[in-house]
C-alpha positions in Angstrom: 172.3 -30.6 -94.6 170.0 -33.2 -96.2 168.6 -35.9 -94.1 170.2 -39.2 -94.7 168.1 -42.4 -94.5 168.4 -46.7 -94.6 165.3 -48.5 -95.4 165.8 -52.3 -94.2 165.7 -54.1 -97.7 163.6 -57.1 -96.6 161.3 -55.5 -94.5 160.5 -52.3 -96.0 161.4 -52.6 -99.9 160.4 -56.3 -100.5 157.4 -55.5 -98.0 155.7 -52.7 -100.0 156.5 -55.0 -103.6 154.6 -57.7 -102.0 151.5 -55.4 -101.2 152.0 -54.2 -104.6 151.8 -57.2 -106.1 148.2 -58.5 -103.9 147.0 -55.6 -105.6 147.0 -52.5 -102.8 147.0 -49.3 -104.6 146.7 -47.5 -101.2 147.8 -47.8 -97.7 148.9 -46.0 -95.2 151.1 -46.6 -91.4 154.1 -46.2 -89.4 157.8 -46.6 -90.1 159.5 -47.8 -87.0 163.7 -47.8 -87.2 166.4 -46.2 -85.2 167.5 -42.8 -85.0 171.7 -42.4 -86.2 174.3 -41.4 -83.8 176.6 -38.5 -85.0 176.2 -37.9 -88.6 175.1 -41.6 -89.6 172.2 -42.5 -91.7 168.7 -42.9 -89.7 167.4 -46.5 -90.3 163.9 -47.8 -90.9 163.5 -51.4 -89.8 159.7 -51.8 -90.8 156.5 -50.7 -92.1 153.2 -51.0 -89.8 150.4 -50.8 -91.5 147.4 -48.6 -89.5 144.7 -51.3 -88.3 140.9 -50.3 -89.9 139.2 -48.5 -87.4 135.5 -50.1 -86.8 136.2 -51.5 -89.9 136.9 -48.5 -92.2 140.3 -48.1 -93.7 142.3 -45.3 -91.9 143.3 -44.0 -96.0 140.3 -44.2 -98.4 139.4 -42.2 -101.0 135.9 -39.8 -101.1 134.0 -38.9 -104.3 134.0 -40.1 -107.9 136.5 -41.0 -110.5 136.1 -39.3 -113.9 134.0 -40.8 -116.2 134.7 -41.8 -119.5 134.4 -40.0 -122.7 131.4 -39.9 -124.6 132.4 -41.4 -127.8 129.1 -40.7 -129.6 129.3 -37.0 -128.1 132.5 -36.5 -128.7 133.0 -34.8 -125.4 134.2 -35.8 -121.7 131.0 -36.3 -119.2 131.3 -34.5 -116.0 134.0 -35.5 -112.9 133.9 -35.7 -109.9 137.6 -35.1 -108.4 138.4 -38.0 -105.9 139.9 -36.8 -102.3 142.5 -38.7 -99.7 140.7 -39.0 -96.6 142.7 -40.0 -93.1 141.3 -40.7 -89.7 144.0 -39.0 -87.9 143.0 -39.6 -84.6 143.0 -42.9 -85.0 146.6 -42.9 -86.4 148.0 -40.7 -83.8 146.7 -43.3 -81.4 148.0 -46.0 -83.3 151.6 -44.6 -82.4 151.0 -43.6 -79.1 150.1 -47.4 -78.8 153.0 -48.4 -80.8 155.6 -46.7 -79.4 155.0 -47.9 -75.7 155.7 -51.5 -77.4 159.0 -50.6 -78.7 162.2 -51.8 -76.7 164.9 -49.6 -76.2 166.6 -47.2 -79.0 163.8 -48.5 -81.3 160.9 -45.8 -82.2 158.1 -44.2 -84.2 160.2 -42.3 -86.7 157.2 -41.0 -89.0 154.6 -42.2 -91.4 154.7 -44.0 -94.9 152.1 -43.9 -98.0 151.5 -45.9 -100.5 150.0 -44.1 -103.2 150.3 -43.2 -107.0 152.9 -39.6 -107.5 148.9 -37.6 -108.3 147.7 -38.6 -105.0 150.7 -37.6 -103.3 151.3 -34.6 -104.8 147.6 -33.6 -103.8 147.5 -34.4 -100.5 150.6 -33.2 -99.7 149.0 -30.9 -96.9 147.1 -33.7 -95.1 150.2 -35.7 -94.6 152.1 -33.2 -93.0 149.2 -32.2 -90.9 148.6 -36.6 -90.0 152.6 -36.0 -89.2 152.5 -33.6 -86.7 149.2 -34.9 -84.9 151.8 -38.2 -84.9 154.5 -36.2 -83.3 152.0 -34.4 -80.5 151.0 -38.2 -79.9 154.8 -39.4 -79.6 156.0 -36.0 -77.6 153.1 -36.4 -74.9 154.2 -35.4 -71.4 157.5 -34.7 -72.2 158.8 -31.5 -71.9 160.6 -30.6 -74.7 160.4 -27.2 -76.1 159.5 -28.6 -80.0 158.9 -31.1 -81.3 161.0 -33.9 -83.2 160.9 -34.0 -87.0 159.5 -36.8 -88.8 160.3 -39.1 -91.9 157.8 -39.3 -94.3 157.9 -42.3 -96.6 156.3 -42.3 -100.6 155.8 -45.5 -102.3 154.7 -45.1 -105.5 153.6 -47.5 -108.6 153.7 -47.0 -112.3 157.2 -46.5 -111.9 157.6 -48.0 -108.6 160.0 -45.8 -106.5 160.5 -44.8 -102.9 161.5 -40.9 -101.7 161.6 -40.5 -98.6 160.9 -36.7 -97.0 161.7 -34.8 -93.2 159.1 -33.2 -92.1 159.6 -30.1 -89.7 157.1 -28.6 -87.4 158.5 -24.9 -86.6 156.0 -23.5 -88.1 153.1 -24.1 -90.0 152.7 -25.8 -93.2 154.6 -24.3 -96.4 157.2 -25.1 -99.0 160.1 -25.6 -96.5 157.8 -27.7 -94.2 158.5 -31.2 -96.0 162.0 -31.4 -97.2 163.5 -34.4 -99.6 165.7 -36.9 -97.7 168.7 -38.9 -99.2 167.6 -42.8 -99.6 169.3 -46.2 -99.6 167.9 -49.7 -99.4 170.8 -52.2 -97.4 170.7 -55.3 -95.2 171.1 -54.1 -91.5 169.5 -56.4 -89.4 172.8 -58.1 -89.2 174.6 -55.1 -88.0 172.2 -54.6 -84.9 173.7 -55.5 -81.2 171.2 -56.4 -77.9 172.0 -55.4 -74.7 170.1 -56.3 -72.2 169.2 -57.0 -68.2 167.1 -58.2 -65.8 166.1 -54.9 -63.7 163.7 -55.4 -60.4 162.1 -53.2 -58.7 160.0 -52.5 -55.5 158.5 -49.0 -54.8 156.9 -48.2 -51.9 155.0 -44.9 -51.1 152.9 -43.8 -47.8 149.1 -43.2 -48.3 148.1 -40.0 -46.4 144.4 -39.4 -45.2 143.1 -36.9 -47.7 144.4 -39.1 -50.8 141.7 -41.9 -50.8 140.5 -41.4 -54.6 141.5 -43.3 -57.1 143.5 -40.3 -59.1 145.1 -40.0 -55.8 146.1 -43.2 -55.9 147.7 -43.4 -59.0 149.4 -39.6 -59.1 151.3 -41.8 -56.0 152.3 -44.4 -57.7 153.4 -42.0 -60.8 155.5 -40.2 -58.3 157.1 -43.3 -56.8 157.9 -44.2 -60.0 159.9 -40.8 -60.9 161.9 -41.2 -58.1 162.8 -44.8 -59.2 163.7 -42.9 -62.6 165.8 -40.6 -61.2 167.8 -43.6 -59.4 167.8 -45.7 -62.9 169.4 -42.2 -64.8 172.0 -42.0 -62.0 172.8 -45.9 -62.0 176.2 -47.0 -63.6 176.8 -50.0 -65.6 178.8 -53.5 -65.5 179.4 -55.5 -68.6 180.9 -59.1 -67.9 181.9 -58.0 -64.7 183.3 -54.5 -66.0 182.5 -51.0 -65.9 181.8 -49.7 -69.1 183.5 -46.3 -69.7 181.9 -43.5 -71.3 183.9 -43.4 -74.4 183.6 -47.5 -75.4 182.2 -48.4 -78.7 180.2 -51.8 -79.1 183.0 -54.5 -80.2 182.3 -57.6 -82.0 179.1 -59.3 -83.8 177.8 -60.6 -79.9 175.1 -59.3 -77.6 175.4 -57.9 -74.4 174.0 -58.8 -70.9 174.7 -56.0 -68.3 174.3 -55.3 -64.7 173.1 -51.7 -62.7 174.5 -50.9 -60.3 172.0 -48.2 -57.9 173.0 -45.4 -56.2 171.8 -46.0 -52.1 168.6 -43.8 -52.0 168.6 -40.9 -49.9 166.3 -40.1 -47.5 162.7 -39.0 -49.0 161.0 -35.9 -47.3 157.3 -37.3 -46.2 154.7 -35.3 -45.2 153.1 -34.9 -41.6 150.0 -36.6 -41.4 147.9 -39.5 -40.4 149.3 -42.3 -42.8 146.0 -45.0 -44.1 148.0 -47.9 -46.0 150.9 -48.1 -48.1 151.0 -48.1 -51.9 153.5 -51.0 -53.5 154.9 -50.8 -56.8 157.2 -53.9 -56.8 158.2 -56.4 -60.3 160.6 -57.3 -62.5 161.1 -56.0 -66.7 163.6 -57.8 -69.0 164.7 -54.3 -70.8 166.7 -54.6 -73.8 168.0 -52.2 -76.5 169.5 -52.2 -79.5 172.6 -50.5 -81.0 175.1 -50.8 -83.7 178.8 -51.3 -83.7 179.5 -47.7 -84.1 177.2 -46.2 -81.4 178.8 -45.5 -78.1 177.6 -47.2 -75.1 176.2 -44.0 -73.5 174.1 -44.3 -76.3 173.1 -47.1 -76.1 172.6 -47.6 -71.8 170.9 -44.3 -72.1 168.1 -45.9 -74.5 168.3 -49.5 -72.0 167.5 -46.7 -68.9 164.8 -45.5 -70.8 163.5 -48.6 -72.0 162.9 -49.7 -68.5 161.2 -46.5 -67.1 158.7 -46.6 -70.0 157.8 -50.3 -68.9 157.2 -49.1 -65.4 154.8 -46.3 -66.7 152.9 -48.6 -69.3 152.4 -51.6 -66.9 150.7 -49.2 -64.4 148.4 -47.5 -67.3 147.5 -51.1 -68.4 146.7 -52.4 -64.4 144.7 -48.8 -64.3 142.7 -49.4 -67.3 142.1 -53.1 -65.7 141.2 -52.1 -62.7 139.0 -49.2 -64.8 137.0 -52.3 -66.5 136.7 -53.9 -63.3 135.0 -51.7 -61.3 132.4 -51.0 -64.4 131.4 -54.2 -64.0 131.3 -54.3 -60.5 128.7 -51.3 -60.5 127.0 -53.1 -63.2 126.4 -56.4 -61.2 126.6 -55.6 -58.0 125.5 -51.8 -56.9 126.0 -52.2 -53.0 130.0 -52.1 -53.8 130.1 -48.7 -55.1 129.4 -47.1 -51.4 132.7 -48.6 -50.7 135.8 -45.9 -49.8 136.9 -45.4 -53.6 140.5 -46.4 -52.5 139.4 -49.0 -50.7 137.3 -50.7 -53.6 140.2 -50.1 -56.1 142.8 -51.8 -54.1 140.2 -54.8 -53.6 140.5 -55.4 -57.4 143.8 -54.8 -57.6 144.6 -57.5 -55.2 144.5 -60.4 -57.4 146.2 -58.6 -60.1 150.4 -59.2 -60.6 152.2 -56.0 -61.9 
């Protein structure tokens, strides 16, 4: 069955004529929409372009172009054939990045190029391989068995035309590896619902003895976390005051503010030991996601759940990448500090830091 796609017309067809028009023959990013529910049409909101990394373009070309013809000779001088280049770390990193910015139901659904039909056609291999190091990056620390196909967007110029292609990571690359994709530009925006809450939290974990490093520390706070996961997955869900049954669809042109309702947590199984100080994980997150009128609300709750998990996890890698910065500098300015206990120094930074 061939892949059915939506690109948003405003933001991605009237985007890539305006970066035609400045005079871009080359560029190279994310497409960021909405996977369908059911049979539907998967929908592309927007086009990011891939930031320059230390100020070299993440697509550029390497070698010559062919020279011109000798007209006194009569013959064609030598060439030098011109090669897409793409700093693929740096784009798998851009989605990583990316994607923990995304609310709920809204995600890294491949790459895009714009590029003349040639240089498509020749680098055909690169951008599948640039799409699967996307994918690893997207797929990190989850468990799934493989990983999720991606879209692969072509703009080209001179004639100007989109095709749009699913890329499949079975196996390696070959001739079934990037598929064509059925394409449509509409309006959709419009069609798009928010449901949202206000979700706080407050985790609190013992700190045992023999876990005073800093990894420690935060393979605690991970695990408090999960368990607040498990208790967000198994929560149920009130809209205006109702409970919303399995089988409801999204009615009417309006958003939605809902309430979760918690199961009571059961007893956790601690450990015997001699207990040092107590690690607190405790905020609020205004999760939101976004469906349309014909998505289910298990569909959509499921991608609010998730929304509000991956805010837990990204606000603790930020704080630990803080607190990373902040103890560099502390050894820097001030070398007496670093004979302090290492849990004890990194919970004296965090102290003036809100999560």
């Amino acid at each position: 069955m061939v892949r059915a796609v939506c690109g948003e017309q405003t933001y991605v067809e009237e985007y890539v004529d305006s970066v035609l028009q400045s005079g871009v023959t080359l560029q190279f990013g994310l497409a960021i929409g909405r996977l369908s529910s059911g049979s539907g049409r998967d929908v592309i909101f927007s086009l990011i372009p891939t930031p320059k990394n230390e100020g070299g373009d993440v697509a550029r070309f390497e070698g010559e172009p062919p020279r011109e013809i000798d007209k006194k000779k009569g013959i064609k001088g030598k060439s030098v054939t011109q090669t897409l280049q793409i700093d693929i770390d740096w784009v798998a990193e851009h989605a990583r990045q990316v994607s923990k910015m995304l609310v709920g139901g809204i995600r890294v659904l491949g790459c895009f190029i714009l590029a003349s039909e040639s240089v498509f056609k020749a680098s055909a291999p690169l951008l599948w391989q640039t799409s699967k190091m996307v994918a690893l990056a997207l797929d990190e620390g989850s468990s799934k068995a493989a990983l999720d196909d991606l879209l692969l967007l072509h703009f080209s110029f001179g004639p100007r035309r989109t095709l749009c292609r699913n890329c499949s990571f079975e196996s390696g690359y070959g001739s079934s590896s990037i598929r064509p994709c059925e394409w449509k530009a509409a309006k959709m925006f419009s069609n798009l619902h928010c449901i949202s809450c206000m979700y706080n939290f407050d985790c609190r974990v013992p700190i045992y003895a023999n876990e005073s490093s800093k990894q420690q520390l935060l393979d605690i706070l991970l695990s408090a976390i999960a368990v607040e996961a498990r208790l967000i997955e198994s929560a149920v869900v009130l809209s205006d005051g109702c409970l919303v049954g399995e089988d409801k669809a999204l009615i009417g042109d309006v958003d939605h503010k809902v309430d979760l309702l918690l199961p009571f947590e059961s007893s956790r199984d601690y450990k015997n030991g001699a207990v040092t100080g107590l690690a607190m994980l405790s905020g609020s997150i205004q999760a939101c996601a976004y469906g349309f009128s014909r998505d289910p609300w298990t569909r959509v709750i499921a991608d609010l759940k998730a929304d509000i998990i991956k805010s837990m996890k990204s606000r603790l890698e930020i704080l630990r990448d803080e607190i990373d910065g902040m103890l560099q500098d502390q050894k820097v300015t001030a070398g007496g500090e670093s004979s302090l206990n290492p849990l004890r120094q990194t919970m004296l930074v965090a102290e003036s830091k809100s999560f």
